[in-house]
Backbone and ligand atoms as CSV (ligand in chain L), in Angstrom:
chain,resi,resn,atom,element,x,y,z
A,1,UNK,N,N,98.518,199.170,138.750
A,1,UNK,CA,C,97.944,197.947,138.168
A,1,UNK,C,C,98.165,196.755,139.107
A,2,UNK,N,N,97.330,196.029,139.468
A,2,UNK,CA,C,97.627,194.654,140.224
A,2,UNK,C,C,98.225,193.690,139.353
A,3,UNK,N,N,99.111,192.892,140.466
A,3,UNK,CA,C,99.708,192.085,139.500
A,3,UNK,C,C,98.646,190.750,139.187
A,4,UNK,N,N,99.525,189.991,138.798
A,4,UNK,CA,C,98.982,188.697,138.352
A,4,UNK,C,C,98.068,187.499,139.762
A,5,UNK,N,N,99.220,187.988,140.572
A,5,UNK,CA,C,99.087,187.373,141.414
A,5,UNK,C,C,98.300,187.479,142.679
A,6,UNK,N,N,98.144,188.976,142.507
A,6,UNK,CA,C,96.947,189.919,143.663
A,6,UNK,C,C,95.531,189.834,142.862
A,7,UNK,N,N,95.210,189.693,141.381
A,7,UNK,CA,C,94.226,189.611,141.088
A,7,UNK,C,C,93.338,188.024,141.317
A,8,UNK,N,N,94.112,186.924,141.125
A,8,UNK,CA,C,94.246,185.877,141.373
A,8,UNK,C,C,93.658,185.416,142.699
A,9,UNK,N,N,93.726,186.245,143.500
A,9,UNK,CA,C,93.678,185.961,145.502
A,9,UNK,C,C,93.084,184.475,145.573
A,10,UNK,N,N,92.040,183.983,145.144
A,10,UNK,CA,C,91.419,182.897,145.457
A,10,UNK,C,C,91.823,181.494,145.430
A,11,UNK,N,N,93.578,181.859,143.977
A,11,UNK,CA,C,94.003,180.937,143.750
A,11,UNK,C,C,94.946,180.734,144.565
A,12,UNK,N,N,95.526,179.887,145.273
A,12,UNK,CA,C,96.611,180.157,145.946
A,12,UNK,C,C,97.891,179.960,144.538
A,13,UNK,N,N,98.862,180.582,144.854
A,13,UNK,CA,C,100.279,180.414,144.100
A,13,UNK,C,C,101.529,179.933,144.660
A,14,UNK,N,N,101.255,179.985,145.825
A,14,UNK,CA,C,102.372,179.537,146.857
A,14,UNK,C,C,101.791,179.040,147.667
A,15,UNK,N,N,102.661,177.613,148.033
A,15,UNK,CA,C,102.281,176.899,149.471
A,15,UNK,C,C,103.504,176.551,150.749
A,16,UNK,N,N,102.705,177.349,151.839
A,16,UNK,CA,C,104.353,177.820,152.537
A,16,UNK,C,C,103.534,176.637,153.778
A,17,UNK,N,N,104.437,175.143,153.835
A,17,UNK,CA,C,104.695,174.079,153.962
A,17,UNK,C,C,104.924,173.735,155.868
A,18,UNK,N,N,104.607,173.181,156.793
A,18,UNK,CA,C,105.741,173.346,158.029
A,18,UNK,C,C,105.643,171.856,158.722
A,19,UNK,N,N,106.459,171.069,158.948
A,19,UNK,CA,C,106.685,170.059,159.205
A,19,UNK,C,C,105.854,169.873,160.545
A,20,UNK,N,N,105.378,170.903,161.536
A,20,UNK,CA,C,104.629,170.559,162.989
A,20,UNK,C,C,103.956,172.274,163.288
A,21,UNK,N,N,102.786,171.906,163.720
A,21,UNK,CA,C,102.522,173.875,164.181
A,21,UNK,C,C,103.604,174.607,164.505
A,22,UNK,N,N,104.473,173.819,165.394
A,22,UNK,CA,C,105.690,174.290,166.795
A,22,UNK,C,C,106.187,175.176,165.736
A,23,UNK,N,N,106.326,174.990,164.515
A,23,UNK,CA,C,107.419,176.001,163.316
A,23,UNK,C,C,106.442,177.293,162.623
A,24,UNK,N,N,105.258,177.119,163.213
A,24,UNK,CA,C,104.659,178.375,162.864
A,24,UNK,C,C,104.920,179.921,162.785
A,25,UNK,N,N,105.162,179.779,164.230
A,25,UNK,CA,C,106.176,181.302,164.672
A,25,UNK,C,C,107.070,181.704,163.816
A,26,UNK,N,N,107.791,180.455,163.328
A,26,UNK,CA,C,109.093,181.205,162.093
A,26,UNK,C,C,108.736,181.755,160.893
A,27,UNK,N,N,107.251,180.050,160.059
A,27,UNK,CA,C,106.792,180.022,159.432
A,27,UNK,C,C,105.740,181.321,158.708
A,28,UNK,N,N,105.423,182.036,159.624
A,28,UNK,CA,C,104.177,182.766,159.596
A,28,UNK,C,C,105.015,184.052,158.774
A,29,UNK,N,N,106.460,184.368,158.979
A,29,UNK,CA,C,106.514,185.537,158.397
A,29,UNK,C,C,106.936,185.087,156.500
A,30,UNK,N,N,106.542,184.034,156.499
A,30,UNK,CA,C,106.395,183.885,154.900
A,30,UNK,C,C,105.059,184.139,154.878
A,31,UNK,N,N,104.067,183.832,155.210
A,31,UNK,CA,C,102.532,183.905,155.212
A,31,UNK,C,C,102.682,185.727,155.453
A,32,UNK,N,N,103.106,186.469,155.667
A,32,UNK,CA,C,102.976,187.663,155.811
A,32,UNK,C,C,103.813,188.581,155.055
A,33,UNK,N,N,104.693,187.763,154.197
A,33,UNK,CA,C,105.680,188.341,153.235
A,33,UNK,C,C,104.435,188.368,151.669
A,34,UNK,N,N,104.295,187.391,151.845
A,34,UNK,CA,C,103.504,186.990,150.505
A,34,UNK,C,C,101.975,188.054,150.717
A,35,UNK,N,N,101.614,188.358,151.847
A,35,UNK,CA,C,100.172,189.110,152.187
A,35,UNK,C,C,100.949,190.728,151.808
A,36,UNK,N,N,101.881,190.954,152.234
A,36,UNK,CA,C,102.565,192.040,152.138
A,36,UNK,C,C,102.901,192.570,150.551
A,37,UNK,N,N,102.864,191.684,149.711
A,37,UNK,CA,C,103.328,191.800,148.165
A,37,UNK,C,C,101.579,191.328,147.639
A,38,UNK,N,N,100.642,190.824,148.313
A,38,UNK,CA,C,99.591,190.155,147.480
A,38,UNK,C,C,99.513,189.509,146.641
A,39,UNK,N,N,99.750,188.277,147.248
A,39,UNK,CA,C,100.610,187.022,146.755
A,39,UNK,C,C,99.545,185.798,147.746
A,40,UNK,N,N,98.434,185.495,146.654
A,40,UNK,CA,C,97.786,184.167,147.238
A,40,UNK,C,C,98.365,183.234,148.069
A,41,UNK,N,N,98.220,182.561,149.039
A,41,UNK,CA,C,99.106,181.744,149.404
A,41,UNK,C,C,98.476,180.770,150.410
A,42,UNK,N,N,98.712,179.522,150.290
A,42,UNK,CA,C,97.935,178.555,151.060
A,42,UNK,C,C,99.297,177.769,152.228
A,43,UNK,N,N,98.415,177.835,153.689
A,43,UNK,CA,C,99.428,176.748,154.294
A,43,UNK,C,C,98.815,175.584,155.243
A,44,UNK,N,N,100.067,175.099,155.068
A,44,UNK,CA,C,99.687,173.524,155.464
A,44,UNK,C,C,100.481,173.001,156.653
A,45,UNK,N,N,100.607,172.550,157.666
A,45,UNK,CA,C,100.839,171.291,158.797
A,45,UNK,C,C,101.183,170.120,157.720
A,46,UNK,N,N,102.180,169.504,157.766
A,46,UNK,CA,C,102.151,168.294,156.667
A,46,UNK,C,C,103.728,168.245,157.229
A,47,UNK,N,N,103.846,166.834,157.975
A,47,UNK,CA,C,105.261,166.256,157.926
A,47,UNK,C,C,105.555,165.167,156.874
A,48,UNK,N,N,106.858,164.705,156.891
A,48,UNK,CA,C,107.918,163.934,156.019
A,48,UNK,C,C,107.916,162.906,156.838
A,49,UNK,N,N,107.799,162.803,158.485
A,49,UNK,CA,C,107.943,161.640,159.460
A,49,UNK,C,C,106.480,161.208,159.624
A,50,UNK,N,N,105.818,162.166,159.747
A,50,UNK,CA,C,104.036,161.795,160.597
A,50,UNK,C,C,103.273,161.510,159.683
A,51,UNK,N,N,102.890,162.295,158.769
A,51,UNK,CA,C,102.141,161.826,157.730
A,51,UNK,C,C,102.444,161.977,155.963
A,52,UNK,N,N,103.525,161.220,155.839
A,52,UNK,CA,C,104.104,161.315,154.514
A,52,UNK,C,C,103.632,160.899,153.821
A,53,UNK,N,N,102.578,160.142,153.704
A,53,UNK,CA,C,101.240,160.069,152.229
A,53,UNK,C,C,100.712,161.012,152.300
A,54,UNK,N,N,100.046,161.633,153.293
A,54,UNK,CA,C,99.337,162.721,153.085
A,54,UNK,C,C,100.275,163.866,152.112
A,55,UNK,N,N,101.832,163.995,152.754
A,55,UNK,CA,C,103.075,164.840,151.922
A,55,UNK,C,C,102.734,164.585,151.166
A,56,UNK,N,N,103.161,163.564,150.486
A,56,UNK,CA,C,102.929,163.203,148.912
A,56,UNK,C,C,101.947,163.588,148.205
A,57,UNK,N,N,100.876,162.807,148.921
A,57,UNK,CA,C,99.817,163.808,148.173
A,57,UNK,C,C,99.563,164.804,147.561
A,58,UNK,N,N,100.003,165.987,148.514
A,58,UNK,CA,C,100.419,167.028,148.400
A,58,UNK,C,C,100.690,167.622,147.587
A,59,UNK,N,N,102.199,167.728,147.471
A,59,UNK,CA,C,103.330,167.742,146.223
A,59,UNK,C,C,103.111,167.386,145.353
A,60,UNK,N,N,102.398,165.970,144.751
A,60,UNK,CA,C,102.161,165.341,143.590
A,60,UNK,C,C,100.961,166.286,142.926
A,61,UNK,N,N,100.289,166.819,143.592
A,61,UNK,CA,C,98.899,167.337,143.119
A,61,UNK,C,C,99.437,168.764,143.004
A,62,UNK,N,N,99.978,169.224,143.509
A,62,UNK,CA,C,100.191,171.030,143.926
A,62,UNK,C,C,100.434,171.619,142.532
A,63,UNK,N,N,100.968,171.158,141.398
A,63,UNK,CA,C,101.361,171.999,140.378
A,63,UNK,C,C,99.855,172.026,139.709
A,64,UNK,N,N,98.992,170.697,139.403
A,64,UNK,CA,C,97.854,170.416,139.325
A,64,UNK,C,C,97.062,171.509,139.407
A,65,UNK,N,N,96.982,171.895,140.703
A,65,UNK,CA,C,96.012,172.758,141.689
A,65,UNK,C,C,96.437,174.287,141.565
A,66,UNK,N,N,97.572,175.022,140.643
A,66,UNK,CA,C,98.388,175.844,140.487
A,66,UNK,C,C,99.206,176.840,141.067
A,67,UNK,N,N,99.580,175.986,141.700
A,67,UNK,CA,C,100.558,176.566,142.609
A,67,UNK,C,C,101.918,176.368,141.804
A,68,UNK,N,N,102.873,177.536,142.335
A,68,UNK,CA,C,104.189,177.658,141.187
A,68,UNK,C,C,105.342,177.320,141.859
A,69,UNK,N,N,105.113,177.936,143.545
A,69,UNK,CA,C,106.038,177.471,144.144
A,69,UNK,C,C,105.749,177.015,145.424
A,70,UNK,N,N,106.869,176.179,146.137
A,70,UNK,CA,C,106.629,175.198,147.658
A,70,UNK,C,C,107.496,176.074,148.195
A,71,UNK,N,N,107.384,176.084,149.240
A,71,UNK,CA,C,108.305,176.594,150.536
A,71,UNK,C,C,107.762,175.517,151.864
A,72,UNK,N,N,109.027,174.685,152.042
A,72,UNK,CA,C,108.904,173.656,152.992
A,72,UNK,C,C,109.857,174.276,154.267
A,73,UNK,N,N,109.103,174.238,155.353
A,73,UNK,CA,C,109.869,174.927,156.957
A,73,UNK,C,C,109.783,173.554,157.598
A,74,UNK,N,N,111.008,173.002,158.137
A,74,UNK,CA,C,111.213,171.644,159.341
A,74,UNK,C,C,112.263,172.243,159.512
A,75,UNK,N,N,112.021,171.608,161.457
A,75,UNK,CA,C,113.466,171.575,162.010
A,75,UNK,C,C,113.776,170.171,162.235
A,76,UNK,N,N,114.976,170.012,162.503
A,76,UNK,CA,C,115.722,168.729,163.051
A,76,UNK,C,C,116.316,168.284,162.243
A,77,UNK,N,N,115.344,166.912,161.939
A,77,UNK,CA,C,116.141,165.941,160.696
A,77,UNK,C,C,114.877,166.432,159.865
A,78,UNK,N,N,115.199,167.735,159.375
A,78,UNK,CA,C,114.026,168.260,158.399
A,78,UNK,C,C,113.975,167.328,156.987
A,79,UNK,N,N,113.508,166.777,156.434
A,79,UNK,CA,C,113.198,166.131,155.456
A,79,UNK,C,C,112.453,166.482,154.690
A,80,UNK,N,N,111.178,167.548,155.363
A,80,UNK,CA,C,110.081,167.797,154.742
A,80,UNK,C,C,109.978,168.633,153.308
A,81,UNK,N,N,111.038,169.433,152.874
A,81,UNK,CA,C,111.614,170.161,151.886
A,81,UNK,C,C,111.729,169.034,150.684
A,82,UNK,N,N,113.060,168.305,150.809
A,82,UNK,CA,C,112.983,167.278,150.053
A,82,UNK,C,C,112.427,166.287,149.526
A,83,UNK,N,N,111.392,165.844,150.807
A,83,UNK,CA,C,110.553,164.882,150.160
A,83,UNK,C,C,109.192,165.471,149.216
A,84,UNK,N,N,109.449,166.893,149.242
A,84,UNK,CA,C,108.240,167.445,148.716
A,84,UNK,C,C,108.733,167.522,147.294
A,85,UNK,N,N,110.074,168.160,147.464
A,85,UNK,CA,C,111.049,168.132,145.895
A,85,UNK,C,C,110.718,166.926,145.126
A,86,UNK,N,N,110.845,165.717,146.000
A,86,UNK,CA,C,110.718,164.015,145.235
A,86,UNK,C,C,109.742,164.378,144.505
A,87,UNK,N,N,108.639,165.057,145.143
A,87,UNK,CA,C,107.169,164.588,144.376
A,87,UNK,C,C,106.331,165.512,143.211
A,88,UNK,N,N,107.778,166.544,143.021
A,88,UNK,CA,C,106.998,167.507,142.224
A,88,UNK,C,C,107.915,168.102,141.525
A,89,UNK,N,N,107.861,168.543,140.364
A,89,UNK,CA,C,108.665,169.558,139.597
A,89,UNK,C,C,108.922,171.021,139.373
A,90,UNK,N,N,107.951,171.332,140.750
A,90,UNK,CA,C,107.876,173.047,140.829
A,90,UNK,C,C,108.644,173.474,142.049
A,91,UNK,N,N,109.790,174.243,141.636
A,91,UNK,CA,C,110.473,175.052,142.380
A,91,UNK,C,C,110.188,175.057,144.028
A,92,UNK,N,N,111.017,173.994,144.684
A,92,UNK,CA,C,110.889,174.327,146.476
A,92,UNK,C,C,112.454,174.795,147.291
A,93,UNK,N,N,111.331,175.849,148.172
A,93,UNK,CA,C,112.320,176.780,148.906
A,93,UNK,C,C,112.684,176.345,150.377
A,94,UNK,N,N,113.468,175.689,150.718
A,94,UNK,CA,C,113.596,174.778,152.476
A,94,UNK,C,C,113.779,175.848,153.276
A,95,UNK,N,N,113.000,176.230,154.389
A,95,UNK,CA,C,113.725,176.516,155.418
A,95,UNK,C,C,113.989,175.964,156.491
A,96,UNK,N,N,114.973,176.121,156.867
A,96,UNK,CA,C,115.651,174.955,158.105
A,96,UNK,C,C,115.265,175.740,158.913
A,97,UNK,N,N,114.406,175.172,160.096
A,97,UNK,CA,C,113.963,175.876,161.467
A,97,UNK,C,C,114.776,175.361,163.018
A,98,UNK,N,N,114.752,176.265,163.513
A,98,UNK,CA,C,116.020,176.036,164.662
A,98,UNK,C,C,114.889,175.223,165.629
A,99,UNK,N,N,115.291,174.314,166.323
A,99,UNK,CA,C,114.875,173.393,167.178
A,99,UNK,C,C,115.488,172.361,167.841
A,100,UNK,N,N,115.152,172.281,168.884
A,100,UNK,CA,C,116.203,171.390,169.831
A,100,UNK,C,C,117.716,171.661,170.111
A,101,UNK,N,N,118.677,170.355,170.367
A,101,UNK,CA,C,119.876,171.104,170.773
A,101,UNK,C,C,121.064,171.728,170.001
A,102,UNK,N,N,120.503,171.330,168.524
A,102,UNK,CA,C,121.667,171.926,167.437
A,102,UNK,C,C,121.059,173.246,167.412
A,103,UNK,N,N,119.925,174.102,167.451
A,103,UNK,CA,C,119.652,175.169,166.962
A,103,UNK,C,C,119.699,175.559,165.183
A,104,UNK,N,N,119.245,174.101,165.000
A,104,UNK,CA,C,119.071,174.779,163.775
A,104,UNK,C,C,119.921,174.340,162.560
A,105,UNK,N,N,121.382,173.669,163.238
A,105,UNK,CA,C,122.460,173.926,162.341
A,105,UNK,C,C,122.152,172.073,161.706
A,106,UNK,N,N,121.206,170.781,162.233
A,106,UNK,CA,C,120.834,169.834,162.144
A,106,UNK,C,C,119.483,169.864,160.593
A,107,UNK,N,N,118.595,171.092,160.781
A,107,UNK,CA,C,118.038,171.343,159.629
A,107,UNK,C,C,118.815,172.046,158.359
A,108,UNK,N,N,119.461,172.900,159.023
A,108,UNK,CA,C,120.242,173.317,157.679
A,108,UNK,C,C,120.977,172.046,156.906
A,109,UNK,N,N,121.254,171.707,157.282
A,109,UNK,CA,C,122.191,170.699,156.730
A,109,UNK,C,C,121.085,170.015,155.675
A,110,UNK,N,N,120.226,169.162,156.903
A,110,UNK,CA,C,119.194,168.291,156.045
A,110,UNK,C,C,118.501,168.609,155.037
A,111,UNK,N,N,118.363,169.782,155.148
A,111,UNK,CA,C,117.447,170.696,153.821
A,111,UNK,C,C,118.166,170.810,152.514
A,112,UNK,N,N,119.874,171.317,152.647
A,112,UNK,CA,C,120.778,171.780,151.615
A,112,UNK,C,C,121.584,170.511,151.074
A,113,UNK,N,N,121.396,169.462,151.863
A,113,UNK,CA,C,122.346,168.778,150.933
A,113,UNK,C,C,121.035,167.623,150.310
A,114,UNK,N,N,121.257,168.074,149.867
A,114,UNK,CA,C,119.960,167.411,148.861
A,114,UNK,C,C,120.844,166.021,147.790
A,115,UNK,N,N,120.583,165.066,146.902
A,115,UNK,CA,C,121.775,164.538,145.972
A,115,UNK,C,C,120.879,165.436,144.588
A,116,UNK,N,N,122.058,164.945,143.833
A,116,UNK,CA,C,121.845,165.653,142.329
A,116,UNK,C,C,120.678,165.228,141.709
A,117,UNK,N,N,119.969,166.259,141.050
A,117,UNK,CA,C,118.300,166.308,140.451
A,117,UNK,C,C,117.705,166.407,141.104
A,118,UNK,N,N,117.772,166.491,142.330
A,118,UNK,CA,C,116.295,166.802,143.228
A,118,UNK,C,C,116.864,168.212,143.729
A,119,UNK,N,N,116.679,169.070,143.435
A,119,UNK,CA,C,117.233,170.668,143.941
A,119,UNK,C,C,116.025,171.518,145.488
A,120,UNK,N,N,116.970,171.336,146.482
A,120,UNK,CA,C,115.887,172.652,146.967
A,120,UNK,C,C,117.054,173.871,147.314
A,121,UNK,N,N,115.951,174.688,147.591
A,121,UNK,CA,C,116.358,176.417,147.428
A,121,UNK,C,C,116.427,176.411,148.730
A,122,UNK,N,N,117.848,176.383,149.622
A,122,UNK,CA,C,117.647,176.700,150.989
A,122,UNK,C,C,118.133,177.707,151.374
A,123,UNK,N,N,117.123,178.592,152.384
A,123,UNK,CA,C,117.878,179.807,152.509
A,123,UNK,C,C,118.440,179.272,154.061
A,124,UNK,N,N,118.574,180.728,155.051
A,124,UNK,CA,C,119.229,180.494,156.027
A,124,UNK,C,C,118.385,180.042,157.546
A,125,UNK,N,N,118.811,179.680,158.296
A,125,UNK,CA,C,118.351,179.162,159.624
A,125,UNK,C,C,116.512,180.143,159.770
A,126,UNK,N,N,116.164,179.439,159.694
A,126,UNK,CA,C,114.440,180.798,160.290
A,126,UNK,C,C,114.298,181.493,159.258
A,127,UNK,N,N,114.611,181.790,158.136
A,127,UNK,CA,C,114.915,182.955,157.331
A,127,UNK,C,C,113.502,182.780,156.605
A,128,UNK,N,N,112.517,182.473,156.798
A,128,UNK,CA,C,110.860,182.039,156.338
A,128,UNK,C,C,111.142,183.955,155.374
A,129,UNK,N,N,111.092,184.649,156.023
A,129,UNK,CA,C,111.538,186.126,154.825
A,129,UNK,C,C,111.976,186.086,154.037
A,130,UNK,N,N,112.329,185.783,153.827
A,130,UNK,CA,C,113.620,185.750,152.864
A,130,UNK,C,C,113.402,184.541,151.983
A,131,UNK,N,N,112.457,183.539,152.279
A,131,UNK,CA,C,111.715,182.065,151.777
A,131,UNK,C,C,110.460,182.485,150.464
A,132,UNK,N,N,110.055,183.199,151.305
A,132,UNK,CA,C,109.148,184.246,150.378
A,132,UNK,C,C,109.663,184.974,149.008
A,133,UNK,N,N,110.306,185.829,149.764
A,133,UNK,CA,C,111.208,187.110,149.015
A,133,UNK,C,C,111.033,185.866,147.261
A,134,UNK,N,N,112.143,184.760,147.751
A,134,UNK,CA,C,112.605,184.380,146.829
A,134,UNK,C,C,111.498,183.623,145.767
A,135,UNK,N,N,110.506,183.187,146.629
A,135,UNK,CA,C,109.418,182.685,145.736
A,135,UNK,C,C,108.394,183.672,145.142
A,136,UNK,N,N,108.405,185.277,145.275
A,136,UNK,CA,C,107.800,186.571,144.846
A,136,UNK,C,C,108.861,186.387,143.782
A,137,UNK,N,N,110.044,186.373,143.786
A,137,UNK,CA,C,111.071,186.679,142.402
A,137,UNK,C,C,110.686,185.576,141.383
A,138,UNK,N,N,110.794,184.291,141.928
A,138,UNK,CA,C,109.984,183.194,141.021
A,138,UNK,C,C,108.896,183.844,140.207
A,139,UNK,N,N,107.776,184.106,140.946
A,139,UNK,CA,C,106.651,184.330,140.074
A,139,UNK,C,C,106.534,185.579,139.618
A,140,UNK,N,N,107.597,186.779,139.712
A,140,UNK,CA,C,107.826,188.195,138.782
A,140,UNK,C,C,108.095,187.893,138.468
A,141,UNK,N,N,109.664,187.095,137.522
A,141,UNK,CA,C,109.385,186.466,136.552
A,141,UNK,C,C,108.605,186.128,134.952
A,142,UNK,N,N,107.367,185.932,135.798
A,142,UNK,CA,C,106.294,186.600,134.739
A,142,UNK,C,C,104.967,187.274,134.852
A,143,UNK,N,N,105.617,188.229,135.466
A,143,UNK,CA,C,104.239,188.933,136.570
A,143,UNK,C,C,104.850,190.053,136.117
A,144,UNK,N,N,104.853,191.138,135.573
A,144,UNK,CA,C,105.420,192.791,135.266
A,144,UNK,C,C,105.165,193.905,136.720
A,145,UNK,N,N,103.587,193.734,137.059
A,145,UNK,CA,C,103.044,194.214,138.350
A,145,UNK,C,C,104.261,193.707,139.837
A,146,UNK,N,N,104.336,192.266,139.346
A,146,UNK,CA,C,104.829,191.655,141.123
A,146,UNK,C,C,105.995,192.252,140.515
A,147,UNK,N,N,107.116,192.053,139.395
A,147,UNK,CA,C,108.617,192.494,139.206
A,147,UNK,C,C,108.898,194.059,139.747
A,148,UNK,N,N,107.493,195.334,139.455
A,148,UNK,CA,C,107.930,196.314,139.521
A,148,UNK,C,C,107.895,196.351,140.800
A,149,UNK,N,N,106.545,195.893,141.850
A,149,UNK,CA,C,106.519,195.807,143.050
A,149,UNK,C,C,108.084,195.838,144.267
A,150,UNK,N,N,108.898,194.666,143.504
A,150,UNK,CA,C,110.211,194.445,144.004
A,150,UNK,C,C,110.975,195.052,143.619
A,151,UNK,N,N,110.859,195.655,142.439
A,151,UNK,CA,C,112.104,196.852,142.795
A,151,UNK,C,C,111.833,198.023,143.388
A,152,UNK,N,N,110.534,198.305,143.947
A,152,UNK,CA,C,110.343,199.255,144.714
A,152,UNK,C,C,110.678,198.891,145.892
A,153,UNK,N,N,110.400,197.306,146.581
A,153,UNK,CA,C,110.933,197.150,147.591
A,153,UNK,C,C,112.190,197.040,147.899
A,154,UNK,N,N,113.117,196.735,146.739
A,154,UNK,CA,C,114.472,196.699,146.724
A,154,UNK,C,C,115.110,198.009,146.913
A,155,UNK,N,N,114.575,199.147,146.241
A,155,UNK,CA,C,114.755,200.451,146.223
A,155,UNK,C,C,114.872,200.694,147.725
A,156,UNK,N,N,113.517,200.141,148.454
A,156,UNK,CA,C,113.274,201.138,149.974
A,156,UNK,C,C,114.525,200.727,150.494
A,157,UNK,N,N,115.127,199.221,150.787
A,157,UNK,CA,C,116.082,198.612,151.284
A,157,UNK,C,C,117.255,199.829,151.032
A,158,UNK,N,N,117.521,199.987,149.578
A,158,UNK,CA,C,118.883,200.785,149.523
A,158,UNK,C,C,118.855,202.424,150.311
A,159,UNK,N,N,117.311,202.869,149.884
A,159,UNK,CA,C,117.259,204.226,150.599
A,159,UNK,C,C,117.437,204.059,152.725
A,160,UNK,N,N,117.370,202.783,153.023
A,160,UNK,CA,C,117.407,202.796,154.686
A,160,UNK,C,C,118.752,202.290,154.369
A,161,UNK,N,N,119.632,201.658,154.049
A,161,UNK,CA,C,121.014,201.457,153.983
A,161,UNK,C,C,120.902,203.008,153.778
A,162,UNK,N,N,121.495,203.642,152.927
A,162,UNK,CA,C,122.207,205.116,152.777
A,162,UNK,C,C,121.914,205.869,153.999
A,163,UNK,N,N,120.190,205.752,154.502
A,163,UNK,CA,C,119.773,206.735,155.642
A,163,UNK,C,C,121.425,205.929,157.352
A,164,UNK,N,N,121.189,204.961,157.350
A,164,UNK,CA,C,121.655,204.180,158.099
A,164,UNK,C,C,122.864,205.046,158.408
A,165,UNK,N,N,123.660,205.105,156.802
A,165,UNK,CA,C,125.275,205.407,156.489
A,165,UNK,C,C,125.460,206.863,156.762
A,166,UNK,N,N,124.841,207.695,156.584
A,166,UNK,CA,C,124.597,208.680,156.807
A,166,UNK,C,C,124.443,209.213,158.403
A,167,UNK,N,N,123.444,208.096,159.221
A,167,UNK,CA,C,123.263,208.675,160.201
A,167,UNK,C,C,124.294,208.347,161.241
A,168,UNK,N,N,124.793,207.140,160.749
A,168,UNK,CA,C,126.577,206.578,161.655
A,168,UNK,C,C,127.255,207.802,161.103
A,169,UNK,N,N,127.690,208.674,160.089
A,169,UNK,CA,C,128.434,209.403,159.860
A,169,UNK,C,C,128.378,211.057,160.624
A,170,UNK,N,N,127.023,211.074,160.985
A,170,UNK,CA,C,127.064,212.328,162.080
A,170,UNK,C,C,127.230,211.870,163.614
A,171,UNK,N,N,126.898,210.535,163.403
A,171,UNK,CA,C,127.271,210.047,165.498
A,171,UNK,C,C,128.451,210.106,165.334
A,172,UNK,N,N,129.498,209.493,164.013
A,172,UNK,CA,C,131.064,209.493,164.325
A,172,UNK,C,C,131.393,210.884,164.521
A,173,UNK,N,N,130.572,212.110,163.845
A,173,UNK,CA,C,130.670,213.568,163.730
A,173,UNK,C,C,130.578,214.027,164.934
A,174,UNK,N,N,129.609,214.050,165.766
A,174,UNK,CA,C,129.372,214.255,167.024
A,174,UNK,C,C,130.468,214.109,167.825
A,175,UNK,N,N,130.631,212.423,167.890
A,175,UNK,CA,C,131.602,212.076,168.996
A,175,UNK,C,C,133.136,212.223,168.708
A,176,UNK,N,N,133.466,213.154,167.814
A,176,UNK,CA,C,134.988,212.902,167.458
A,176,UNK,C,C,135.416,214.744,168.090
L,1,LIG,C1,C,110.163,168.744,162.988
L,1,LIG,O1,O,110.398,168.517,164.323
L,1,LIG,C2,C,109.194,169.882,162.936
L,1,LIG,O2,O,109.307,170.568,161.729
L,1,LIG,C3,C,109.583,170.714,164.116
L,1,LIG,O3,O,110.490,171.755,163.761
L,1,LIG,C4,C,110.291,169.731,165.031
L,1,LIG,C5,C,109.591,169.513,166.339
L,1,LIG,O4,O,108.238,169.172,166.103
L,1,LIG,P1,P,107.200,169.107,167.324
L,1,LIG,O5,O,107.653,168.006,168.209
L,1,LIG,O6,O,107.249,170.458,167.979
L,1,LIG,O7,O,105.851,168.840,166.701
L,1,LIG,O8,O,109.661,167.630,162.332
């Protein structure tokens, strides 16, 4: 059965966010997480420094337009996460993108410390995978199709862990 969200395609449900093209490369494997589960998804070029009316815009309209969840990617003095949080009440996921001479550890920061009531979901440095992942769990939720989807993918994860454990246990076999 397709889920909710694969039947949908036209609508987008997710908008995976990036403060400059330059963050595409990181960006793109959310755009391919969400294609991978069939999971509508619209993206956008839209900074917090360059063109923050246009941001606003954005954000203010996006729940409007039905989208459920944001996923905002900046590096540096990433802002772009948060200021999207300011403008909307639907669930955003930051990823801090590595750039320039902190590598990364300058967005993390900016993304996660957010002050109280404005919440974003930050995962780790580049982790745009894992940005996804978490906005597919958002919308299973109330999707039965996307929920079973993920525990099949959760499943494969545990069957390559065991294969993994298994196959270190005949190299230690071998070499002992
Ligand atoms: C941030 O500054 C962007 O998100 C990007 O990670 C970084 C550099 O942007 P460019 O100078 O490459 O456009 O706002």
């Amino acid at each position: 059965m397709k889920s909710k969200a694969a039947k949908n395609e036209a609508k987008p449900l997710v908008g995976i966010l990036m403060g400059s093209d330059s963050d595409w490369p990181t960006m793109e494997k959310a755009a391919q997480t969400c294609a991978e589960f069939e999971v509508a998804c619209e993206v956008r070029v839209l900074s917090a420094h360059r063109n923050p009316e246009e941001t606003a815009r954005y954000a203010r309209s996006a729940a409007r337009r039905g989208l459920k969840v944001i996923i905002a990617g900046a590096g540096a003095a990433a802002h772009l996460a948060g200021v999207v949080a300011s403008h909307t009440s639907l669930p955003v996921v930051g990823v801090p993108v590595e750039s320039g001479s902190l590598r990364g550890m300058d967005a993390l920061l900016s993304t996660v410390q957010m002050p109280p009531g404005v919440p974003v979901a930050a995962v780790g440095i580049n982790a745009a995978r894992n940005a996804a992942l978490l906005a597919i769990e958002i919308l299973a939720l109330s999707d039965g199709a996307l929920a079973r989807k993920l525990e099949a993918f959760k499943g494969q994860l545990a069957t390559r862990a065991r294969e993994a454990d298994r196959n270190l246990a005949k190299k230690m076999k071998a070499a002992s």
